[in-house]
C-alpha positions in Angstrom: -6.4 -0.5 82.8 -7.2 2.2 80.6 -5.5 2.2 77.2 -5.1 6.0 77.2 -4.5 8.3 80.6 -7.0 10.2 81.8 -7.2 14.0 83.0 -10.6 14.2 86.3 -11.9 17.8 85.3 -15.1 18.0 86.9 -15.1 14.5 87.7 -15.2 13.7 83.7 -12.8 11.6 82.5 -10.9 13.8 79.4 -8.4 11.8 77.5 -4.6 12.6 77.7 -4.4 12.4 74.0 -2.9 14.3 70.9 -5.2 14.3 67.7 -2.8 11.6 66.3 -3.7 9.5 68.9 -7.1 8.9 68.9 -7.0 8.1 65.6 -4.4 5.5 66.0 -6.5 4.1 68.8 -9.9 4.2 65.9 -7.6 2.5 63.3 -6.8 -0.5 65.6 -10.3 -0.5 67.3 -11.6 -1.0 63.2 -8.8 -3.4 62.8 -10.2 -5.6 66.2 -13.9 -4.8 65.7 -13.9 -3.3 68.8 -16.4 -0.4 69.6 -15.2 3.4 70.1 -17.5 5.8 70.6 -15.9 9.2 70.8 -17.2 11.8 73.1 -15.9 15.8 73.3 -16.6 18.9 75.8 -16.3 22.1 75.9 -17.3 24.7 78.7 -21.0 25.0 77.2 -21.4 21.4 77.5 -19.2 20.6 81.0 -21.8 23.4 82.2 -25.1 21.4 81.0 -23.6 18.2 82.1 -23.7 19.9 85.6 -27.4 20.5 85.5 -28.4 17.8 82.8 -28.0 14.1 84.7 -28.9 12.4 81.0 -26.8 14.4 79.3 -23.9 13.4 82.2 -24.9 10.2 81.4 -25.0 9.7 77.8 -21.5 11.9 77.7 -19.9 9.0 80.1 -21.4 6.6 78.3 -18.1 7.6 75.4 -15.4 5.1 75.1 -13.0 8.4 75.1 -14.1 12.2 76.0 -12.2 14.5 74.5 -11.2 18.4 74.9 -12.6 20.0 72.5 -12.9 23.4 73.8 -9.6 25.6 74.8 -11.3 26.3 77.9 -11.1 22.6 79.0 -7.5 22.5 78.0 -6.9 25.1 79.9 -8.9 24.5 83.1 -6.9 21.2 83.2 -3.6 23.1 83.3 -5.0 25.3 86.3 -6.2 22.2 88.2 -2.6 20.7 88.0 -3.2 17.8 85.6 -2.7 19.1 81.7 -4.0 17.6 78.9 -1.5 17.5 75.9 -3.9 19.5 73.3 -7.1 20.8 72.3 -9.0 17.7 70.1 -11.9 19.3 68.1 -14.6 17.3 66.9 -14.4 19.1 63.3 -10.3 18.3 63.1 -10.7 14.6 64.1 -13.2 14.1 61.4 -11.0 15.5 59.1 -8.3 13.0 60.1 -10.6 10.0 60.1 -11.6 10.5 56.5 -8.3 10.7 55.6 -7.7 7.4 57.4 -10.7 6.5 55.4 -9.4 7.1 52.6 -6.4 5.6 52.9 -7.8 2.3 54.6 -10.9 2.1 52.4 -13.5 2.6 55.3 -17.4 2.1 55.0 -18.9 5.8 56.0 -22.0 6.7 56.9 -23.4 9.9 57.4 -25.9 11.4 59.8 -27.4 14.9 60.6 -27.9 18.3 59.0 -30.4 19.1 56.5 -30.9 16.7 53.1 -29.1 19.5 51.2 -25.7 20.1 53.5 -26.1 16.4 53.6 -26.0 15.5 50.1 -23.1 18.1 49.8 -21.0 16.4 52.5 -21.2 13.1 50.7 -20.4 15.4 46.8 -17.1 16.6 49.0 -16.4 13.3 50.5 -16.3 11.7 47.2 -14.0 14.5 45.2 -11.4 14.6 48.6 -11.0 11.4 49.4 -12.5 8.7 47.0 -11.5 5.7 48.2 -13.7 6.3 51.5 -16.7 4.6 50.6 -20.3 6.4 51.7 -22.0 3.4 52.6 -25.4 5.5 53.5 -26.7 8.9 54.9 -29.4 10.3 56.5 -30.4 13.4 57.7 -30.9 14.8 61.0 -34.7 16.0 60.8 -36.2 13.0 62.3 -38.3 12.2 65.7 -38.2 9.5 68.0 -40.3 7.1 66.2 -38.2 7.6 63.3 -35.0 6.6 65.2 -35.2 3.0 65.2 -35.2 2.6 61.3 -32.4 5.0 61.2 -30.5 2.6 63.4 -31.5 -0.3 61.1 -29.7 1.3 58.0 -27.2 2.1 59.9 -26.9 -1.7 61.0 -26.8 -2.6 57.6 -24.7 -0.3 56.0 -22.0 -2.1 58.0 -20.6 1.2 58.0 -17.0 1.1 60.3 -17.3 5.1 61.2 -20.7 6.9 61.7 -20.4 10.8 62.3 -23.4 12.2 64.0 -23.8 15.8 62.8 -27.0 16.7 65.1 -27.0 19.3 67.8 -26.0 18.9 71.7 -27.4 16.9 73.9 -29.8 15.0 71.2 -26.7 13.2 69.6 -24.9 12.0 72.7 -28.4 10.7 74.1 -29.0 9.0 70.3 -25.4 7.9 70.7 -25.6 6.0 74.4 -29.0 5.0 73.3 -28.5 3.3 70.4 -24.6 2.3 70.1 -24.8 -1.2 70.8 -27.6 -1.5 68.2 -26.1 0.2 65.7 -23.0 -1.9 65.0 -20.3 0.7 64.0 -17.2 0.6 65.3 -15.9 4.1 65.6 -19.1 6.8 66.5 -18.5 10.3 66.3 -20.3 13.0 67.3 -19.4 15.9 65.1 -22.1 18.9 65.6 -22.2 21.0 63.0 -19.2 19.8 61.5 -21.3 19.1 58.1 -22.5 22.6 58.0 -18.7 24.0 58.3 -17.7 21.7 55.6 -20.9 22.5 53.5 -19.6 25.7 53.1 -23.2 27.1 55.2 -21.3 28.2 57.9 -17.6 29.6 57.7 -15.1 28.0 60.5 -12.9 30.8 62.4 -8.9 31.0 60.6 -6.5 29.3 62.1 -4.9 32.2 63.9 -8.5 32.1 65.9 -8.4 28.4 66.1 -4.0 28.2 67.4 -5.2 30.8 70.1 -8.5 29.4 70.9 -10.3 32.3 70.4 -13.3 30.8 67.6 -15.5 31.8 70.4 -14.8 35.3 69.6 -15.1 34.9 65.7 -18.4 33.2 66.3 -19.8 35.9 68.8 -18.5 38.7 66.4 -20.5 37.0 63.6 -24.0 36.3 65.7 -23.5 38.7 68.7 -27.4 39.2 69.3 -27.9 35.0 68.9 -24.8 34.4 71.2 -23.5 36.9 73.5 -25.6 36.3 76.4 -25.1 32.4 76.2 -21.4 32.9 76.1 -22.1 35.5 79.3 -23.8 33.1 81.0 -22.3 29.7 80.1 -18.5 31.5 80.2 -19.3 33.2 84.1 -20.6 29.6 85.0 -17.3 27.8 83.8 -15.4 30.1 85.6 -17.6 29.4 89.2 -17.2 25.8 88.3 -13.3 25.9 88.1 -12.8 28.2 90.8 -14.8 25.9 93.2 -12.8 23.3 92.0 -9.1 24.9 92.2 -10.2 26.0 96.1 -11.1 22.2 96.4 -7.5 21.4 95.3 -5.4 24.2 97.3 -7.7 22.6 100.4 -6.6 19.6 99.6 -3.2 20.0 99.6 -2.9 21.6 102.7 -4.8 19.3 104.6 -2.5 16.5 102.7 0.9 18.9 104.1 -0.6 19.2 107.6 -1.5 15.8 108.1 2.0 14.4 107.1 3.4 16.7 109.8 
């Protein structure tokens, strides 16, 4: 049995947890040297799952999948089965350097360019210094580059590794290479290292306690993102309604077949 409940929005598996939780659950898994690799969705990425079998793959491939968008959260409350919050990828990092910091983790770093990277690690070291940085690496590298990433990473002996490389390359590098790797907790942060960097500025909180971050990213870059949020948004939307009908069917074959 699963150590956490489970929400079944488009046939993924979303974790019932709170932000707290998941990293209680990486503080024991570190404790037990048990593996937890940490996936998390949002609409853009539940709608390339749909037409992207790898990318399914490597996503299921997660010890834990998380909500990350509001539009999850919310899609679960339509389809009848709420999860308890929204668990973004930038906000769990946060909370695991803190653990860091408190527990004395190993750290490594991977993703972004050599200069966001190199400020990540400054920023790491002034906010919480007793996480140590046991190695880094940036996130400009090709295939034939990735096995003497995984190496370092190996030897680092590093207990977390957040992945800050775009969707889907960092949940195929993830599924690819996790048992190689030998980190407990993996993380797949996106451009969570630019945010902190200060290269890119994260929505305020009003945005981010009404999920609307979408809309403070699309009023920053509306010519780079308005049609994917048309597009990926109207295709979320198909997606739920198809499976809402599915449920109401459901139920009413469920009702007429008691009678």
């Amino acid at each position: 049995m699963s150590e956490f409940p489970t929400s079944s929005l488009f046939d993924i598996p979303v974790a019932k947890c709170t932000l707290g939780d998941v990293v209680a659950i990486a503080e024991q898994r570190i404790a037990d040297k048990s593996q937890f690799q940490i996936g998390v969705i949002n609409a853009a990425k539940v709608v390339k799952m749909s037409k992207d079998e790898f990318l399914r793959e490597s996503v299921l491939s997660s010890d834990i999948i998380l909500a990350d968008g509001s539009s999850v959260v919310l899609a679960s409350k339509v389809l009848g089965d709420a999860l308890p919050e929204r668990v973004t990828g930038i906000d769990l990092m946060h909370e695991l350097l803190i653990s860091a910091d408190r527990n004395r983790y190993r750290v490594f770093l991977l993703g972004a360019s050599e200069d966001v990277s190199l400020k990540v690690a400054a920023w790491i070291e002034k906010e919480h210094p007793n996480a140590i940085i046991c190695g880094r690496a940036n996130g400009y590298f090709d295939a034939d580059a990735e096995a003497g990433i995984v190496a370092s990473i190996r030897e680092s002996e590093a207990d977390i590794l957040f992945v800050a490389i775009t969707s889907p390359k960092k949940e195929v590098f993830m599924a690819k290479w996790h048992d190689e790797m030998g980190v407990t907790v993996l993380h797949g942060v996106g451009g969570s290292f630019d945010v902190v960097a200060g290269k890119v500025q994260r929505a305020p909180l009003a945005y981010q306690r009404t999920g609307m971050e979408w809309f403070y990213r699309l009023a920053q870059e509306p010519r780079r993102l308005a049609w994917r949020y048309i597009s990926t948004n109207t295709r979320f939307i198909m997606m739920l309604s198809a499976a809402w009908l599915r449920r109401v069917f459901s139920s009413k074959r469920s009702i007429q077949s008691s009678d």
